[in-house]
N, C-alpha and C positions, 0 to 999 in steps of 0.2 A: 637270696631265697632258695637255696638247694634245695632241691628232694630228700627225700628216707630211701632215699633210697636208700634223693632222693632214693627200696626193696618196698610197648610202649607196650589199607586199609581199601581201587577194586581188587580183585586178587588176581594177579598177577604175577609171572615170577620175577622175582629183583632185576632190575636192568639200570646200569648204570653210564649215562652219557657219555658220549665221547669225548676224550680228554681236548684241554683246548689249550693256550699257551698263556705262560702266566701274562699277566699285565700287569700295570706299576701300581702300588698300592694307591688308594685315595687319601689325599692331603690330610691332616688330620684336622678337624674342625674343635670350634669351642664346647667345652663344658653343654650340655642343656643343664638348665636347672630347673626349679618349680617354678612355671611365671614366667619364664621365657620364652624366646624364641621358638623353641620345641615344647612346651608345655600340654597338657592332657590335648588327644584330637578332638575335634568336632566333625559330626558326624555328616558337614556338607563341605570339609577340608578335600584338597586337592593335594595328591601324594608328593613330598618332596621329589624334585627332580635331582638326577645322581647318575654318577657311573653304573652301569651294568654290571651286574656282581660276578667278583672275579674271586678268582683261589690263586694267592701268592707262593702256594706250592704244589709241589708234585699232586696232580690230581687221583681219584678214587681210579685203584683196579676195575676192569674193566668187568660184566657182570660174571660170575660163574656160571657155568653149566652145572647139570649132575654132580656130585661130587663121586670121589673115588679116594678107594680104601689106603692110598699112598698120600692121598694129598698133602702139599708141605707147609708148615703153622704160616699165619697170615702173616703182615709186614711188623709186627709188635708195635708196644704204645711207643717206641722211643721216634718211628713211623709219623705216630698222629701229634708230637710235639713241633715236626719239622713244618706244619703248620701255622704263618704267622697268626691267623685270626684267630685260631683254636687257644694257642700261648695266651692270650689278651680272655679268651672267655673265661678259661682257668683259673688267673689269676681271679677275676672279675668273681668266681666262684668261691676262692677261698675267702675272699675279701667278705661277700654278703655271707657266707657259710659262717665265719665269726661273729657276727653280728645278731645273726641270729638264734647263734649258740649265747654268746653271753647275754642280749635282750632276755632271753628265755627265761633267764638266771636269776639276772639282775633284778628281773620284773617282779616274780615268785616271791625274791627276798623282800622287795619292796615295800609290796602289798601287805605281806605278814609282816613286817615292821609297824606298818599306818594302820593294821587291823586289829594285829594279834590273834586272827582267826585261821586256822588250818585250809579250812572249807576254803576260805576266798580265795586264798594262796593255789592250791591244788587244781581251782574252777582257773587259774590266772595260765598255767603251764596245757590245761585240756583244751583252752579255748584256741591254742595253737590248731587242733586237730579239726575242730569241727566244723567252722566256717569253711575249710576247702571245698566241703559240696555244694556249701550255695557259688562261692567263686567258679568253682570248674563248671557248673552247669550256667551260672546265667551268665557269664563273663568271655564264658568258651570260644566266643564266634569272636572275639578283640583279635584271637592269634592269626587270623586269615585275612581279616578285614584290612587289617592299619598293619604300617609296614613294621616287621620285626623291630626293628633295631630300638627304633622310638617306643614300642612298648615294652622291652627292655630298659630302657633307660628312666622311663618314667614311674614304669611300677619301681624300681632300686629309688626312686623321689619321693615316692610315694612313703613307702615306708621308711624314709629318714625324714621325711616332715611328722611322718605318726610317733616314732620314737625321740623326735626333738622337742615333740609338747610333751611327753612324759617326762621330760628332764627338770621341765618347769616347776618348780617346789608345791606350787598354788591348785596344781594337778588333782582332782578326788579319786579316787580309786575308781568311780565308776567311768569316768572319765577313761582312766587308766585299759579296765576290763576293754571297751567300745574302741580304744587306739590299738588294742592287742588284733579283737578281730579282725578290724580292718586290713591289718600286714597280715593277715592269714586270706583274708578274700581275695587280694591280688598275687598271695604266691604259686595258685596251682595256673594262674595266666602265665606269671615270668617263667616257671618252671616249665610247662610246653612249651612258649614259644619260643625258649634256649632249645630245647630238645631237638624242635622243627628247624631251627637255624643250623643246629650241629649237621643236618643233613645239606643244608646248601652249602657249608662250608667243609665240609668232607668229603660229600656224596653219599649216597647211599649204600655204599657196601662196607669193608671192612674198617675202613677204619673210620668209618661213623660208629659202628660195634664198639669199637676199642676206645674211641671219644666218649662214649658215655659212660663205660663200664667206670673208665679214668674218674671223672663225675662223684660215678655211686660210691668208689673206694676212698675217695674225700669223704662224703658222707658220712660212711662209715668209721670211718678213722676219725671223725667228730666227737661220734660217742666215746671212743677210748681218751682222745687228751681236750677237746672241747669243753666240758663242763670242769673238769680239773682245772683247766687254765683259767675260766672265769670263777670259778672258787679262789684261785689264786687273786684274781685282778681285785676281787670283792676286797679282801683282807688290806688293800692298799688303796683304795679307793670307794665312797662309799655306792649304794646301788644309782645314785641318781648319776656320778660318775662314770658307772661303765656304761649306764645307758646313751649316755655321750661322747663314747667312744664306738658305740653300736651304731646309732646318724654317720657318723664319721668314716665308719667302715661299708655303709651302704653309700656313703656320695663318693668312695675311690670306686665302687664296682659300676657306678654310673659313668662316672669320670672315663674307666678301662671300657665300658663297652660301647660309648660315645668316638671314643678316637681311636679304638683297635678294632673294630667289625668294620664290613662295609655294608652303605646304604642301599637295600633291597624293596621293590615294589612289594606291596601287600599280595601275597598268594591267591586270594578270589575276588579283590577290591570289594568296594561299601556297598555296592549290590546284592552282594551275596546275604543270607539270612542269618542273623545275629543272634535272634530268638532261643528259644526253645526247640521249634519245628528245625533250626539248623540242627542243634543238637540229635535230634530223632534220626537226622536224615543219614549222621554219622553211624548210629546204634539199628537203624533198620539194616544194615549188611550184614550176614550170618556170621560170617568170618570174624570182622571187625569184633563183632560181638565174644565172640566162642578166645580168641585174642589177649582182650582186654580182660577178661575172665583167668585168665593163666596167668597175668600179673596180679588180679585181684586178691585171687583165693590165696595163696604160698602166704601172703603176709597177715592175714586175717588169723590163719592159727599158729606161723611161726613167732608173733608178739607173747605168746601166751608166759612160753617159760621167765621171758623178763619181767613183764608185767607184775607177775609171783615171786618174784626171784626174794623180797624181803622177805616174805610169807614162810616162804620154804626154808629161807636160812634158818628164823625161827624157829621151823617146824623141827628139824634136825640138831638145831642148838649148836651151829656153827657162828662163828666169828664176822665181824664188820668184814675183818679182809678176804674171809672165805667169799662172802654176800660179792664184794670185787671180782674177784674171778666169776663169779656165774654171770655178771654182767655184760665180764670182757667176750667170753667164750665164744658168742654168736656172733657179733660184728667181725672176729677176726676171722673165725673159719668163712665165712662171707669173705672178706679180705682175700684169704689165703684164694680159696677158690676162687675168683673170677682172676687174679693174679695167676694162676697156673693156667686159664683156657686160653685169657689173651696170650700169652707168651709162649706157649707151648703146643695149642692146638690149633690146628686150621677151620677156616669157617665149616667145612662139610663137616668134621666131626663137632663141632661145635653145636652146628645144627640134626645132627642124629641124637645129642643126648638131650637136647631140650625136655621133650616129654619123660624119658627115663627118671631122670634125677627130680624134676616136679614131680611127679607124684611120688616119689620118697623121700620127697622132703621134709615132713615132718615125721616122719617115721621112728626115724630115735627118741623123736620124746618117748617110745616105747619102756625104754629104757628108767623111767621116773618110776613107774609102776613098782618095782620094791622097794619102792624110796631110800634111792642111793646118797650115795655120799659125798660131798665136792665134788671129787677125782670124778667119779664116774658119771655124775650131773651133767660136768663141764664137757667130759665127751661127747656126751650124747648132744651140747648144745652145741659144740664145735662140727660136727658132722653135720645136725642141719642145718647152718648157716655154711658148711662149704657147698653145698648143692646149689647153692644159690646159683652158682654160675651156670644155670639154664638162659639166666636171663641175657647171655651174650645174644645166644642162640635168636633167641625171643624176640631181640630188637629190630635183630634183622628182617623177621618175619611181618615184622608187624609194620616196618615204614615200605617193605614194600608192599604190604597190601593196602593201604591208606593214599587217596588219590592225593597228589600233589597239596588241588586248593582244600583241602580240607584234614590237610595233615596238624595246621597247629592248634586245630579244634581237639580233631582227635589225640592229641598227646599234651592236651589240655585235662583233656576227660581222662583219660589214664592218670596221671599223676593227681590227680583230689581226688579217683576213686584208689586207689593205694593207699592216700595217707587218712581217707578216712574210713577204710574198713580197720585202720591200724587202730582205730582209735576206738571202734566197734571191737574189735578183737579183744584190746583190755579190759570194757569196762566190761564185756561176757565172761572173759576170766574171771573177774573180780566177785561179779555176781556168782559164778557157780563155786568160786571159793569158801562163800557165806554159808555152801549147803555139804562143801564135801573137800576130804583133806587137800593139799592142793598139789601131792603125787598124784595123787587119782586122777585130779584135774589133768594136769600136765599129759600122764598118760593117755587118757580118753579123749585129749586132744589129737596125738599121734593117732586117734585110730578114726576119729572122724573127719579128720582132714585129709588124710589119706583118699577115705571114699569119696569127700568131695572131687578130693584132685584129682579121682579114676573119671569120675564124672565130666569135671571141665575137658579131659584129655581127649574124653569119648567123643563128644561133642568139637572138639577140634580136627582130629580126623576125621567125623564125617564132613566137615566143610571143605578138609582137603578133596576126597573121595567122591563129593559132590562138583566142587567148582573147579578141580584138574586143575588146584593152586595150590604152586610151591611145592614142588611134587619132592624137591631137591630134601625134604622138614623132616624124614624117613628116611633110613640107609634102603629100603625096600625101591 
């Protein structure tokens, strides 16, 4: 279940533990499956007992001070591979990252196969998006509660039991719709509570950064050869096939993170608030808040230009392959840029351009406004997808303001408020295309997102200013 990225809590500035000395990895155990031995917890279960969680490689740099205008680029990703548990999440990433590229696919064609209706087909691919709010908010407190690994491994069960009855011929479509949300209401669980994991297994500083960034640029790199590929699988296998090979590709990332993580106690144990009021208690910090807000907004109006992107091919009366490039444009510049901060720049300046580059992030759509042409579309869309690489900066900021026991809550709630403002963002595009050419759109995207992102920004500073946290977020 990857993020969009997936394109995260007191405030504190980052401090990262003293290194300790590796110790011998933990034996690798069986498979869980659905029904097993490790099957869904219950809420008066008693934590597996386990080794104390270890790092079988060199541990996180030690925290930074201030930074200064020489500082030299961090340890790069080839750093956060040397990693054995990091290698096992990866993989475990690409594996459900397929799965859920081609589910996506396979399901859409399905459904307008057994329908022949548009509408159901299009409702089959959006219901991806929308159940992450109700999963991220009422599901949110699983991440702190119940220990990592196990709700890793059960949500990747989860959703290879939901897509193994859709394989089922006898299946109705509405059946079908009801299996789709469900692998949407535990992916913004799995997706924090990998996020929160990547920090006990890295640490907190740089190459937790660079662990995730790793992540987001699979992700992205989904969009360009992901649906291609299952286009491809489609043509050799019918839709009920690939979605059998989607099960398949969620019970190897169960399989990878069952015997490649180690087994860690739950961050606040079953005491702690599950509810709703848990959630409040995360969102009542200003910071936390002002934070999550700076991941939120960037993707709310950078979805716009794709979302359009048929619309606008037609509007201009360019070609199928033209429509391809406006596709590609933004994931890669995204690509390119987080690819050049990891590799090239150090955490301090990584962390001075965070707020720079957000709020000019969508600023190119400026560019739509004389309703360009390919060539100069695709700039404008490549420039704001390389800004993207604030969000190195951003990560850092954000696990260390987030208290330990209440970090896989909060990067619970982050990741389903991302993918559903994304989903907000297109169906606003969509709507204001009904009323106005969709350069304009485009355009007056660039110019209200902007003001919002002056806004989120404003407000992030004064938390700095107020709470004399992370003073390091400013070259000032």
């Amino acid at each position: 279940m990857p993020e969009n990225n997936t394109r995260t809590p007191v405030t504190v500035p980052a401090h990262t533990p003293a290194p300790t000395p590796p110790a011998p990895a933990a034996a690798p155990a069986a498979p869980a499956r659905a029904g097993g031995p490790e099957g869904p917890p219950t809420r008066g279960a008693v934590p597996d007992p386990g080794p104390a969680p270890t790092r079988d490689a060199a541990p996180a740099p030690a925290a930074e001070g201030p930074p200064t205008r020489g500082a030299a680029p961090g340890p790069g990703y080839r750093a956060v591979f040397a990693v054995r548990e990091f290698r096992f999440v990866f993989v475990a990433h690409l594996c459900s990252l397929l799965g859920v590229v081609v589910s996506e696919l396979a399901l859409t064609v399905l459904v307008y196969d057994m329908t022949g209706s548009p509408l159901l087909s299009s409702l089959t691919f959006a219901l991806g998006f929308l159940p992450y709010l109700v999963g991220g908010t009422l599901l949110a407190g699983l991440a702190d509660r119940l220990p990592p690994r196990r709700i890793l491994v059960v949500c990747d069960l989860v959703c290879a039991g939901c897509v193994a009855v859709m394989v089922v011929p006898a299946t109705p479509v509405a059946v079908l719709l009801v299996l789709r949300c469900a692998v949407a209401v535990v992916s913004p669980v799995f997706n924090g509570t990998r996020m929160a994991t990547l920090a006990d297994i890295l640490g907190e500083g740089d190459l937790f950064v660079l662990g995730r960034s790793l992540l987001r640029i699979v992700s992205q790199s989904a969009l360009l050869t992901g649906f291609a590929a299952g286009g491809v699988l489609l043509t050799v296998v019918p839709p009920r096939g690939a979605l059998a090979v989607t099960a398949a590709t969620f019970l190897a990332s169960a399989l990878l993170l069952r015997i490649g993580t180690v087994r860690r106690p739950a961050r606040a144990g079953e005491a702690a608030d599950g509810g709703l009021s848990g959630t409040w208690g995360v969102l009542r910090n200003r910071r936390v808040r002002a934070l999550m807000l700076m991941f939120w907004v960037p993707p709310l109006f950078a979805v716009v230009p794709e979302a359009l992107a048929a619309p606008y091919a037609d509007e201009i009366g360019v070609s199928t392959a033209a429509l391809g490039l406006l596709m590609c444009a933004l994931p890669v510049g995204t690509i390119a840029g987080e690819l050049f901060a990891g590799s090239f720049l150090s955490a301090a300046t990584r962390s001075r351009i965070v707020l720079p580059l957000a709020v000019v992030g969508v600023l190119p759509y400026l560019l739509y406004g004389p309703r360009p042409g390919v060539a100069l579309a695709a700039v404008a869309l490549f420039l704001a997808g390389a800004t993207g690489a604030y969000t190195l900066g951003l990560d850092a900021w954000f696990v260390a303001a987030v208290p330990e026991e209440q970090r896989g809550r909060a990067m619970t709630l982050m990741t389903a408020g991302m993918m559903t403002v994304q989903g907000v963002g297109m169906a606003g595009a969509g709507i204001a295309a009904e009323f106005a050419p969709v350069h304009t759109v485009v355009a007056g995207t660039g110019v209200l997102g902007t003001l919002c992102l002056l806004a989120a920004a404003a407000e992030l500073r004064a938390t700095e200013r107020r709470d004399g946290a992370d003073r390091h977020m400013t070259s000032r």
